[in-house]
ROMI-596781 format. One record per residue (C-alpha): x, y, z; residue in three letters. Coordinates in Angstrom, 1 decimal. Layout:
<rs>
<r xx="X" yy="Y" zz="Z" type="ALA"/>
...
</rs>
This chain:
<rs>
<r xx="-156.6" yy="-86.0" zz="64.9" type="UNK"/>
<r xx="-158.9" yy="-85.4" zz="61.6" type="UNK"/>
<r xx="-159.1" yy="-81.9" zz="60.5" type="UNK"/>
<r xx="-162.6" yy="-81.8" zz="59.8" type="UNK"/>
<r xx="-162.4" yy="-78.3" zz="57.6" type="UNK"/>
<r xx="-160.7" yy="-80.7" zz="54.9" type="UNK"/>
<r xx="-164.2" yy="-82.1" zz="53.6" type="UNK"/>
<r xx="-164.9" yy="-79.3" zz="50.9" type="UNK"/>
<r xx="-168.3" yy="-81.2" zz="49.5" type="UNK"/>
<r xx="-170.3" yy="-84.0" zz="50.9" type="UNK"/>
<r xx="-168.8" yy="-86.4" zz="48.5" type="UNK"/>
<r xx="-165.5" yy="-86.1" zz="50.2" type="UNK"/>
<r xx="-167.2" yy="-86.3" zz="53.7" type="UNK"/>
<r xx="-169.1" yy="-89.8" zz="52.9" type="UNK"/>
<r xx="-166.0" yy="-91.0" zz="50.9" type="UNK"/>
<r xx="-164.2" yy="-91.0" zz="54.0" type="UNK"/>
<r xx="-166.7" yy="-91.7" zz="56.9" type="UNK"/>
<r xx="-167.6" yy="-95.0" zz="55.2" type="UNK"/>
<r xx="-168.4" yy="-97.1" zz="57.8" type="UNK"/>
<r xx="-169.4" yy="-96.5" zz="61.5" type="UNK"/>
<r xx="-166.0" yy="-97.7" zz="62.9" type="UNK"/>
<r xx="-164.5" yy="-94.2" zz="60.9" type="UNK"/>
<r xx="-166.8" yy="-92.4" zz="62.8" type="UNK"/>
<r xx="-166.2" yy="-93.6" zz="66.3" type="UNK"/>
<r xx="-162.5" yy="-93.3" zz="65.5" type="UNK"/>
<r xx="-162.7" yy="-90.0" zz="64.5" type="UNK"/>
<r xx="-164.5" yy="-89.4" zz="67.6" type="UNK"/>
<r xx="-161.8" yy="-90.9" zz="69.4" type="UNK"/>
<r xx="-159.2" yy="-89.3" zz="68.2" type="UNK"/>
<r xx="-161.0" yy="-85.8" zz="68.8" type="UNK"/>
<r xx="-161.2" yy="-86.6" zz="72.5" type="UNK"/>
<r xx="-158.5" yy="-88.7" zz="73.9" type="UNK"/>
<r xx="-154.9" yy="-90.3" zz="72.9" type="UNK"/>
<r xx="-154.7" yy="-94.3" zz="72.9" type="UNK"/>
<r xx="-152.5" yy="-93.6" zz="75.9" type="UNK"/>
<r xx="-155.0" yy="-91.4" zz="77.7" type="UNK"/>
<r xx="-158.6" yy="-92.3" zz="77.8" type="UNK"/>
<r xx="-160.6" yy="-90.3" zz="80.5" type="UNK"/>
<r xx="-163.6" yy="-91.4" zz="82.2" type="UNK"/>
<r xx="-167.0" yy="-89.3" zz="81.2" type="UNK"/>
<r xx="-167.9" yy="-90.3" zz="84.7" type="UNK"/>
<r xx="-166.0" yy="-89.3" zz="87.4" type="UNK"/>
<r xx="-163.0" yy="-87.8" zz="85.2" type="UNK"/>
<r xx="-160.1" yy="-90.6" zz="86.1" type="UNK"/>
<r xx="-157.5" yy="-91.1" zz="83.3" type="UNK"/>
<r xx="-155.8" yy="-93.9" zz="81.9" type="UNK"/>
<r xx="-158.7" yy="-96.5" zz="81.3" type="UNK"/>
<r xx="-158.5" yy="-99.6" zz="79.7" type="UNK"/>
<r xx="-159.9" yy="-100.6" zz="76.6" type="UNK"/>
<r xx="-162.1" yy="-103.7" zz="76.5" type="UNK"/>
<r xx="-161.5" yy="-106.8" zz="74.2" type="UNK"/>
<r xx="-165.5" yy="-105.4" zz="73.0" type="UNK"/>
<r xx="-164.4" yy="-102.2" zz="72.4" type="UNK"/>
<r xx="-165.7" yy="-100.6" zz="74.9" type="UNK"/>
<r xx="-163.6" yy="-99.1" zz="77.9" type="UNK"/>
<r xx="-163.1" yy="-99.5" zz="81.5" type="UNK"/>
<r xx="-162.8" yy="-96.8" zz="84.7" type="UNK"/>
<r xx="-160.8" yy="-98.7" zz="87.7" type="UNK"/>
<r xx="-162.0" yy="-96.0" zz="89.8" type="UNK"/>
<r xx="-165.3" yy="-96.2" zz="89.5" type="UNK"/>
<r xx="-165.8" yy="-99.1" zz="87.8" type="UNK"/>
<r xx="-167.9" yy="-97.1" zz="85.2" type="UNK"/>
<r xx="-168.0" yy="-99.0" zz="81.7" type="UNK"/>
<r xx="-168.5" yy="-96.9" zz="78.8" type="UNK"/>
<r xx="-168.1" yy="-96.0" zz="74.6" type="UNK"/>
<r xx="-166.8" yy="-93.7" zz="72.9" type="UNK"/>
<r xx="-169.9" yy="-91.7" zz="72.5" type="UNK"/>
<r xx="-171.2" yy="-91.3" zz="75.8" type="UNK"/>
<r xx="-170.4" yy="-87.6" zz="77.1" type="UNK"/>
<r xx="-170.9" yy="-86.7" zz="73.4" type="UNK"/>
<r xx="-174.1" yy="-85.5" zz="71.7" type="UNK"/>
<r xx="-174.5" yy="-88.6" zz="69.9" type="UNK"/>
<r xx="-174.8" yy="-90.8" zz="72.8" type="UNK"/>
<r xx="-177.9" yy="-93.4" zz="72.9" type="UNK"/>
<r xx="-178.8" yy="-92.6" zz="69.7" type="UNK"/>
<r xx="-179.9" yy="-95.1" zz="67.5" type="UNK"/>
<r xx="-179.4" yy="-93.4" zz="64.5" type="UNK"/>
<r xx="-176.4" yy="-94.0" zz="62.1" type="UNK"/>
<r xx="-173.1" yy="-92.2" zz="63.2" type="UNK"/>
<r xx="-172.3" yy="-91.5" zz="59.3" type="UNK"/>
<r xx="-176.4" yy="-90.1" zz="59.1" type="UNK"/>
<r xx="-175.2" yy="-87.7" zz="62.1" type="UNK"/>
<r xx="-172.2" yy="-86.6" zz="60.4" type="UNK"/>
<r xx="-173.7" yy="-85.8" zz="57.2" type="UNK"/>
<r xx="-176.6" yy="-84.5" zz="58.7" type="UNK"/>
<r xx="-174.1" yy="-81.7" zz="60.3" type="UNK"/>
<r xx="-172.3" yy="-81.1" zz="57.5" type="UNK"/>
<r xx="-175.7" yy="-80.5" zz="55.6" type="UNK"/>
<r xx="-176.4" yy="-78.0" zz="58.8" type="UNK"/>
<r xx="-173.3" yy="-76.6" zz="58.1" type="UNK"/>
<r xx="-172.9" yy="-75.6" zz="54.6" type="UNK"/>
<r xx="-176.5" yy="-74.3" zz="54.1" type="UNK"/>
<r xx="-176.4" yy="-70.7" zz="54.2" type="UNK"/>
<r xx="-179.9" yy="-70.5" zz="55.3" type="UNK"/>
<r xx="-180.3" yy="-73.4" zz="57.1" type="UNK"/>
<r xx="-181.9" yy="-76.6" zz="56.0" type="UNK"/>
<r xx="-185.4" yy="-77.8" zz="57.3" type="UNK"/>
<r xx="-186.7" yy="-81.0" zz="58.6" type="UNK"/>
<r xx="-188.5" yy="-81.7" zz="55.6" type="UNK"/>
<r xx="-185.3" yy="-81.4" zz="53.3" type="UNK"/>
<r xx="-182.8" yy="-83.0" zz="55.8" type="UNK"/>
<r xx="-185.3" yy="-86.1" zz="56.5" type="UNK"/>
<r xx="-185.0" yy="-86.6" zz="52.4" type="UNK"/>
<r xx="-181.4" yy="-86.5" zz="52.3" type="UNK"/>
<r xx="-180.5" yy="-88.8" zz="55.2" type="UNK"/>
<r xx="-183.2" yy="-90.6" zz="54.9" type="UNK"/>
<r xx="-185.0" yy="-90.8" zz="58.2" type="UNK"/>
<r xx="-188.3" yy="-89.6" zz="59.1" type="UNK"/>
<r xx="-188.9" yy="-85.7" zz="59.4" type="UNK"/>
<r xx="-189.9" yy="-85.8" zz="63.5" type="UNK"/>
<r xx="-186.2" yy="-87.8" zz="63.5" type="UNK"/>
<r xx="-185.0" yy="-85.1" zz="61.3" type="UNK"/>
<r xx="-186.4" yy="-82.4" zz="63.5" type="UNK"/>
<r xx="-184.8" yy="-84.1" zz="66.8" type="UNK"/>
<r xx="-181.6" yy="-83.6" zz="65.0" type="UNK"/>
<r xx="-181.5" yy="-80.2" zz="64.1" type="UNK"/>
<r xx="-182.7" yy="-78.9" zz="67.2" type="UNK"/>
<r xx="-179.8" yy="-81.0" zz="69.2" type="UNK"/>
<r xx="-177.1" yy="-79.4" zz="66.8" type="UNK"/>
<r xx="-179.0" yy="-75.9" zz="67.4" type="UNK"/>
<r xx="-177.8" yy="-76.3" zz="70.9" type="UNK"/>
<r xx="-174.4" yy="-76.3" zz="70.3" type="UNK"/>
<r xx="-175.5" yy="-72.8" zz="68.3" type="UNK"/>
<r xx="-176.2" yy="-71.3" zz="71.8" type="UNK"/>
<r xx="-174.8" yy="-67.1" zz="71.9" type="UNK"/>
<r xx="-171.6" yy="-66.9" zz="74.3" type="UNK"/>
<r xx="-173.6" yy="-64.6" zz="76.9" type="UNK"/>
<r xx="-169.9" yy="-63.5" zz="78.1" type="UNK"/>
<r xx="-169.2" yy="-61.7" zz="74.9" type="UNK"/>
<r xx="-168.5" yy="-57.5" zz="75.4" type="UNK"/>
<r xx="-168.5" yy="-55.8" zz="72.0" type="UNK"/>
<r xx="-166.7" yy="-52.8" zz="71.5" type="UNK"/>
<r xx="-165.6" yy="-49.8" zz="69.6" type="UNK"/>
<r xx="-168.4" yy="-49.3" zz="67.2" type="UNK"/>
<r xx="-171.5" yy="-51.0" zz="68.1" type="UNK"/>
<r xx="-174.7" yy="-50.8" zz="66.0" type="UNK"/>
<r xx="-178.4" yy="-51.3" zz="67.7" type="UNK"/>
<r xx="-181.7" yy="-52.3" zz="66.2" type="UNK"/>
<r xx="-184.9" yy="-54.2" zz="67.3" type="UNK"/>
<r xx="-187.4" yy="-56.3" zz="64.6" type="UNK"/>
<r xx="-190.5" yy="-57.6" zz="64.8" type="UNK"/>
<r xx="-191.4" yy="-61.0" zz="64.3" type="UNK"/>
<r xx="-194.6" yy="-62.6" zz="63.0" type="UNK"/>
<r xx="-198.4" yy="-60.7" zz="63.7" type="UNK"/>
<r xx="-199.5" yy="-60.4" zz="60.0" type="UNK"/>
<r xx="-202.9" yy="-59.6" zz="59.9" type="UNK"/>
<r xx="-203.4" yy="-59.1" zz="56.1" type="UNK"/>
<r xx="-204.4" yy="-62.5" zz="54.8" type="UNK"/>
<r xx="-206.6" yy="-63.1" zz="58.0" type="UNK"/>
<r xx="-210.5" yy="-63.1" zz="58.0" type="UNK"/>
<r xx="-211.7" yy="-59.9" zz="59.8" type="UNK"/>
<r xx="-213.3" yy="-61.7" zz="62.7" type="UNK"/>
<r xx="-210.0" yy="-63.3" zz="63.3" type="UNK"/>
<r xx="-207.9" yy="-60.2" zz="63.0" type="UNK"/>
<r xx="-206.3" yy="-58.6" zz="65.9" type="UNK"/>
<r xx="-206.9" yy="-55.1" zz="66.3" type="UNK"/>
<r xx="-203.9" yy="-52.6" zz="67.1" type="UNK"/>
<r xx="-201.2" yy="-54.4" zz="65.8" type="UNK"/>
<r xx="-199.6" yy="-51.9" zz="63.9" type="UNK"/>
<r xx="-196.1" yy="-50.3" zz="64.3" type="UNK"/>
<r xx="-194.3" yy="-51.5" zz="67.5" type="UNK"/>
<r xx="-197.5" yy="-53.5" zz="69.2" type="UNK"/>
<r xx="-196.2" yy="-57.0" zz="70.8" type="UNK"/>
<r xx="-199.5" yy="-57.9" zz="71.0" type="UNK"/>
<r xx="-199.4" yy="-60.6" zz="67.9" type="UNK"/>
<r xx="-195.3" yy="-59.9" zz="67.5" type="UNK"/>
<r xx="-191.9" yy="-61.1" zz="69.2" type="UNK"/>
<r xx="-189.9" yy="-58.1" zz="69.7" type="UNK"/>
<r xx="-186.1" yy="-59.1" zz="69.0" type="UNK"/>
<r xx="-183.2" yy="-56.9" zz="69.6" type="UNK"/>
<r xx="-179.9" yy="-57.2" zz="68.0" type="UNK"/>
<r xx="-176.5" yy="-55.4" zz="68.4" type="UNK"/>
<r xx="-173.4" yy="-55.9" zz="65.6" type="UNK"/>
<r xx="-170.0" yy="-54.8" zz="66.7" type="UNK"/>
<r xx="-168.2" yy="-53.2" zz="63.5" type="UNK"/>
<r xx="-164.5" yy="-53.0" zz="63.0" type="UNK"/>
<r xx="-162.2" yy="-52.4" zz="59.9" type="UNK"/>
<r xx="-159.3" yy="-54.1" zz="58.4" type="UNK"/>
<r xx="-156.8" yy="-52.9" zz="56.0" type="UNK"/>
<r xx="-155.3" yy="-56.1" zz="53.7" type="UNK"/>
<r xx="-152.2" yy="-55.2" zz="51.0" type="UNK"/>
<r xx="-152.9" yy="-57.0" zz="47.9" type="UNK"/>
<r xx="-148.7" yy="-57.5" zz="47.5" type="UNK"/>
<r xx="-149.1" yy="-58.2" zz="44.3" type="UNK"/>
<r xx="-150.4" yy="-54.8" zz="43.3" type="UNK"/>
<r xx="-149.7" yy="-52.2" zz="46.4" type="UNK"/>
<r xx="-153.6" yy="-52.0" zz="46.4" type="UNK"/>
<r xx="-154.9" yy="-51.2" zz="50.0" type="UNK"/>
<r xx="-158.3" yy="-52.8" zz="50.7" type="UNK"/>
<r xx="-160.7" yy="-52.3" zz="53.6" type="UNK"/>
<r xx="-162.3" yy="-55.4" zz="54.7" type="UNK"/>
<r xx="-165.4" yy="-54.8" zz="56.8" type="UNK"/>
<r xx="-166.0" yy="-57.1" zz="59.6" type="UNK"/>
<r xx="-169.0" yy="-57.6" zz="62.2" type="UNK"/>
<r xx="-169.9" yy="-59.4" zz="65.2" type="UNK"/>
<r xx="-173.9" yy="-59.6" zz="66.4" type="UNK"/>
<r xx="-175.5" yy="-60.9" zz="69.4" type="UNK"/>
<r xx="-179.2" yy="-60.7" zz="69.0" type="UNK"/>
<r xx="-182.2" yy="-61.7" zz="72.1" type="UNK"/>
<r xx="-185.6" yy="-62.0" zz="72.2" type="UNK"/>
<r xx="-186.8" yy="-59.1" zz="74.3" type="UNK"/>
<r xx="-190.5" yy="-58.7" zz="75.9" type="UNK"/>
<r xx="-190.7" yy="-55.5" zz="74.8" type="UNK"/>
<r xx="-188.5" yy="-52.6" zz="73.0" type="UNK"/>
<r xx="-188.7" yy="-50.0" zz="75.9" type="UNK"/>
<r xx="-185.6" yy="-48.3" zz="77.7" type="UNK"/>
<r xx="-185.9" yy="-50.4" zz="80.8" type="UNK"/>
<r xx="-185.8" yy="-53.5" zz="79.1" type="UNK"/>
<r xx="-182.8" yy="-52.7" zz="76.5" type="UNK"/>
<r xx="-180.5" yy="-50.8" zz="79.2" type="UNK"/>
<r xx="-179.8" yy="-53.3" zz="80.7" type="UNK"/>
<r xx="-178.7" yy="-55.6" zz="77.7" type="UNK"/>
<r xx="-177.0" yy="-53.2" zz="76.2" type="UNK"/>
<r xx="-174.8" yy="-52.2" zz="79.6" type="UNK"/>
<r xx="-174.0" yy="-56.2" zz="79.9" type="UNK"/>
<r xx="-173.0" yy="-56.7" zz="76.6" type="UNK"/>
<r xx="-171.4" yy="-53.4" zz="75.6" type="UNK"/>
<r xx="-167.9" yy="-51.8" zz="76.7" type="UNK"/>
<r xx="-167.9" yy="-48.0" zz="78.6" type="UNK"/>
<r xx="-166.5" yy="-46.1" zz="75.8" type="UNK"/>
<r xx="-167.9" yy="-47.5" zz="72.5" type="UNK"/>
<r xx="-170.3" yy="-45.6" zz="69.6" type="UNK"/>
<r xx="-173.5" yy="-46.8" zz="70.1" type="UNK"/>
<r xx="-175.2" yy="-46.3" zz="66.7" type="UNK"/>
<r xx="-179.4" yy="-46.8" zz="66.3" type="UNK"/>
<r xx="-182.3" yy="-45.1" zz="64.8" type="UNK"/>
<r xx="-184.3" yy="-42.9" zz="66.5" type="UNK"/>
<r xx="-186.4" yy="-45.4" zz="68.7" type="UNK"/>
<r xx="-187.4" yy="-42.8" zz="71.8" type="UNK"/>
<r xx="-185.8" yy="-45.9" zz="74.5" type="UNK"/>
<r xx="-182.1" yy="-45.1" zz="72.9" type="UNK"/>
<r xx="-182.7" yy="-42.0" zz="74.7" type="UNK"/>
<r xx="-181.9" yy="-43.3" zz="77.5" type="UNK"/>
<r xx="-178.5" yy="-44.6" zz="76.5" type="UNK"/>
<r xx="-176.0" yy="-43.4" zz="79.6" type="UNK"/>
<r xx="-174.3" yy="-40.5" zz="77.7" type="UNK"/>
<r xx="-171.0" yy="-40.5" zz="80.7" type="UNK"/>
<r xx="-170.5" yy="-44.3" zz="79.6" type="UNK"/>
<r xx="-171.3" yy="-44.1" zz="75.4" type="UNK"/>
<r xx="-171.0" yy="-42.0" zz="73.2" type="UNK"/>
<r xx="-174.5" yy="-42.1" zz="71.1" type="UNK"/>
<r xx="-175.3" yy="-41.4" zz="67.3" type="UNK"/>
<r xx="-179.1" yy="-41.5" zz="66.1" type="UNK"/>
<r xx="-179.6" yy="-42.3" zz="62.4" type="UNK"/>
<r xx="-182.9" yy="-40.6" zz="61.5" type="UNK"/>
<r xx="-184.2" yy="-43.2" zz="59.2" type="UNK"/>
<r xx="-188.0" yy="-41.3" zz="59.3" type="UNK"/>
<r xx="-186.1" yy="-38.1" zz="57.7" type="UNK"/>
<r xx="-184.4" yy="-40.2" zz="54.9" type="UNK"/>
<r xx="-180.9" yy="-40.2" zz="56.9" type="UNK"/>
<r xx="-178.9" yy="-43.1" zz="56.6" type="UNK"/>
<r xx="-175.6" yy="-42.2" zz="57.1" type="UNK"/>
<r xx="-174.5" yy="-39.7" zz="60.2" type="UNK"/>
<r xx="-170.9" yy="-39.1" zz="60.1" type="UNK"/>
<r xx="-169.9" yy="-42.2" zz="58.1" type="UNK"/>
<r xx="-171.9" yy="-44.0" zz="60.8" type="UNK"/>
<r xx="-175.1" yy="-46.1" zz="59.8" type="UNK"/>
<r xx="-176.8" yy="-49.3" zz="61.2" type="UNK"/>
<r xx="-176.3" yy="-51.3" zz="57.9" type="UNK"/>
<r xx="-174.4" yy="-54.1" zz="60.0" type="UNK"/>
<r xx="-177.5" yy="-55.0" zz="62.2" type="UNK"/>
<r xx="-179.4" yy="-54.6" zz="59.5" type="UNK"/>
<r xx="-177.8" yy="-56.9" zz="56.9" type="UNK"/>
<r xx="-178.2" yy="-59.2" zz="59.9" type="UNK"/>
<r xx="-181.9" yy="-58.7" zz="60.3" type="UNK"/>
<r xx="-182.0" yy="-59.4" zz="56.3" type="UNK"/>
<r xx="-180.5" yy="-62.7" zz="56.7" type="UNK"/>
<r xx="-182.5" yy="-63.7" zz="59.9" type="UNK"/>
<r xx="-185.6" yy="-63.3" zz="57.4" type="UNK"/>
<r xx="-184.5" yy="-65.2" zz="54.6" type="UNK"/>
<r xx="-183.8" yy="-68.1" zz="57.1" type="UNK"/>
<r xx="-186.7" yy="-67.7" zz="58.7" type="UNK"/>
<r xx="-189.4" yy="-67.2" zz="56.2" type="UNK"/>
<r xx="-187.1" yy="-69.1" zz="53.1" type="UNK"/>
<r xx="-186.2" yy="-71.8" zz="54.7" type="UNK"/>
<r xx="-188.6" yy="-72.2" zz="58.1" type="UNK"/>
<r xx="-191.6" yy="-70.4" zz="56.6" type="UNK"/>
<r xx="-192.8" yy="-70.5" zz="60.7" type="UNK"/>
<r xx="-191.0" yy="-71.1" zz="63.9" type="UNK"/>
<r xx="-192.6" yy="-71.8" zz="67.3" type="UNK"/>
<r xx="-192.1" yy="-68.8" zz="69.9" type="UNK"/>
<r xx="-191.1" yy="-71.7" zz="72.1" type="UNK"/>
<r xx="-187.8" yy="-72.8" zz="70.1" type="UNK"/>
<r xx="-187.6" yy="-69.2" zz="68.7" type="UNK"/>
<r xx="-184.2" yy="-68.5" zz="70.9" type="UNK"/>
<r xx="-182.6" yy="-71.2" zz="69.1" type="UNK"/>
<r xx="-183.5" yy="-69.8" zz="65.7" type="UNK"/>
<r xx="-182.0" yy="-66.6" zz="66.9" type="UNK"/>
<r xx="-178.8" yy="-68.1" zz="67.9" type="UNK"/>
<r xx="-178.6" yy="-70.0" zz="64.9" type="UNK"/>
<r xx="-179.3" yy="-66.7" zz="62.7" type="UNK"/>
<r xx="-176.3" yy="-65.1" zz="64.9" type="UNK"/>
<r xx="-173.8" yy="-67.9" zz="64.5" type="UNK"/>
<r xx="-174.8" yy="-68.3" zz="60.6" type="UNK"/>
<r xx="-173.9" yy="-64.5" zz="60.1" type="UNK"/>
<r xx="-170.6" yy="-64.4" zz="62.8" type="UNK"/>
<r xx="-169.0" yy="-67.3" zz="60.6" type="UNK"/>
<r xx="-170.4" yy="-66.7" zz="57.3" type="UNK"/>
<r xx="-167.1" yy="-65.7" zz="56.0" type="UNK"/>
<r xx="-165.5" yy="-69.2" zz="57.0" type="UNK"/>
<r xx="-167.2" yy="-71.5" zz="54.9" type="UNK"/>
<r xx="-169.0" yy="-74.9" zz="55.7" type="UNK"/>
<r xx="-166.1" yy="-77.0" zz="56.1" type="UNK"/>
<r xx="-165.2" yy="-74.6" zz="58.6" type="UNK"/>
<r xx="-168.3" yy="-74.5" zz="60.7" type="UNK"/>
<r xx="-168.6" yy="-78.5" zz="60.6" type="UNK"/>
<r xx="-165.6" yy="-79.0" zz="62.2" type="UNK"/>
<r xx="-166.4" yy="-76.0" zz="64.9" type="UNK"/>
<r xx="-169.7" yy="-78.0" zz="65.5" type="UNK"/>
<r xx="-168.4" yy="-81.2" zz="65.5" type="UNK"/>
<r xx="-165.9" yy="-80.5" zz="68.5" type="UNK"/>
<r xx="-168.7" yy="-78.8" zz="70.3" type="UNK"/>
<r xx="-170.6" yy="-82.1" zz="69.8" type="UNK"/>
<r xx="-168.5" yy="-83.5" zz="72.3" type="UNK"/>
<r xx="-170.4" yy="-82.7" zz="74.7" type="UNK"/>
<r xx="-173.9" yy="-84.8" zz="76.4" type="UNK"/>
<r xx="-177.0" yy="-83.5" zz="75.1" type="UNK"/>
<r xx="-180.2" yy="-85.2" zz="76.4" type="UNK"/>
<r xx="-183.7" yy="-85.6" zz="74.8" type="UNK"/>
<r xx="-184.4" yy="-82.6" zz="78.0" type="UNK"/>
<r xx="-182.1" yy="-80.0" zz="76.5" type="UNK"/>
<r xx="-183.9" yy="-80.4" zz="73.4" type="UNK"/>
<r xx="-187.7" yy="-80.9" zz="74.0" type="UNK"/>
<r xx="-189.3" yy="-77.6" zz="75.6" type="UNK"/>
<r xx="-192.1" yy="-77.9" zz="77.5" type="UNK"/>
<r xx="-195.3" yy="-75.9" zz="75.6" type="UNK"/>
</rs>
């Protein structure tokens, strides 16, 4: 099986995917052994390859190729386009857009566009996930400036928390620390690590964040936020609750702050605005998954996250999971 994290720079990657048999190889190899191929069908193991290289189920009698049951199946686009086009998706800190990935692969930008949203499914949040121990809580805003609009087009009462014209997104960052021996030199370091899971919310009020935070937060962890009046309503018995007073110039309360969610928040916006400039409220929730896995693995690398993504491209993805009805 290929270790895809060995592909340090694009030149590698096309270098070795050089023709379109590499790919479906590598493909292959990811998912079955020459001895075991398993149906995508009806699950049967042990089919037979076919002198066109296709493959046979005796059970069902199900023909099929390597790519079906894999996001790249029916597409007509070129297997070694797909695989640089990940690795592009990859290695981009901030993400890459249509226009720029269209260029590189050379396809058309609404093919480009069809692309990245099918890999942003395989971005999709683990809605399973409990944080724990010290967890930091924040909401943002997105979109609703009404500064360069013409004043009959302005909307009025927008300011501070108004939805009216915004997307109200709330965000939670676990935060643990490590302590690493440099062995060289004796030298203790603290490495700083954090986890987010961020939602789009209809609103920032206690009876629509209670209930997110009791699903996706242990009984027993430090809840850190500012001093939103909903955090009020944190259950005290089951957390215990710190409010950083950002409106009184506190940022630190007991060497507790809400940097994490907010260096996350910073890096949403430089996705988002640097690389996006907009995003439609319909696709938004893959943005915001993106954003979150961008930030959980940013310490990996792109090698890394290409070959995360390309395992969790073996799995179907249909032109339906990707187009959302306006």
């Amino acid at each position: 099986m290929i270790d895809f994290s060995k592909f340090n720079s694009i030149f590698e990657l096309t270098t070795y995917f050089n023709s379109e048999d590499k790919c479906k190889k590598a493909i292959f190899e990811s998912r079955w052994t020459k001895d075991d191929i398993i149906c995508p069908f009806c699950g049967e193991h042990h089919c037979t390859k076919r002198t066109d290289g296709r493959f046979h189920c005796k059970k069902c009698g199900s023909n099929f190729s390597v790519l079906v049951g894999t996001i790249f199946e029916n597409t007509k686009i070129s297997l070694r386009k797909w695989f640089i086009a990940m690795y592009l998706i990859s290695c981009h800190k901030k993400g890459i857009s249509s226009v720029q990935l269209a260029t590189d692969i050379h396809v058309t930008q609404k093919t480009a566009w069809y692309i990245l949203h099918k890999v942003r499914t395989l971005f999709k949040q683990d809605d399973d996930i409990v944080l724990s121990g010290v967890v930091e809580c924040d909401e943002m805003y997105l979109g609703g400036r009404e500064t360069n609009k013409h004043e009959s087009k302005k909307t009025e009462k927008t300011q501070g928390r108004s939805t009216k014209t915004k997307t109200p997104i709330f965000g939670m960052t676990m935060v643990w620390r490590e302590e690493n021996v440099d062995f060289s030199t004796g030298e203790v370091k603290t490495e700083v690590n954090t986890y987010t899971v961020a939602k789009r919310v209809a609103d920032t009020k206690a009876v629509t964040l209670m209930p997110i935070i009791e699903r996706f937060i242990a009984e027993g962890s430090t809840i850190v936020t500012d001093e939103l009046n909903a955090y009020s309503s944190i259950n005290k018995e089951k957390y215990e609750h710190l409010f950083v007073r950002h409106g009184q110039k506190e940022f630190v309360v007991g060497g507790f702050s809400t940097n994490g969610i907010e260096g996350f928040w910073g890096h949403f916006k430089r996705m988002v605005f640097g690389t996006y400039h907009f995003v439609s409220k319909n696709y938004l929730d893959r943005y915001i998954d993106e954003a979150v896995y961008r930030y959980n693995t940013r310490k990996e690398g792109g090698a890394h996250r290409f070959n995360d993504l390309f395992h969790k491209a073996l799995g179907t993805c249909y032109y339906k999971d990707v187009k959302i009805a306006a």
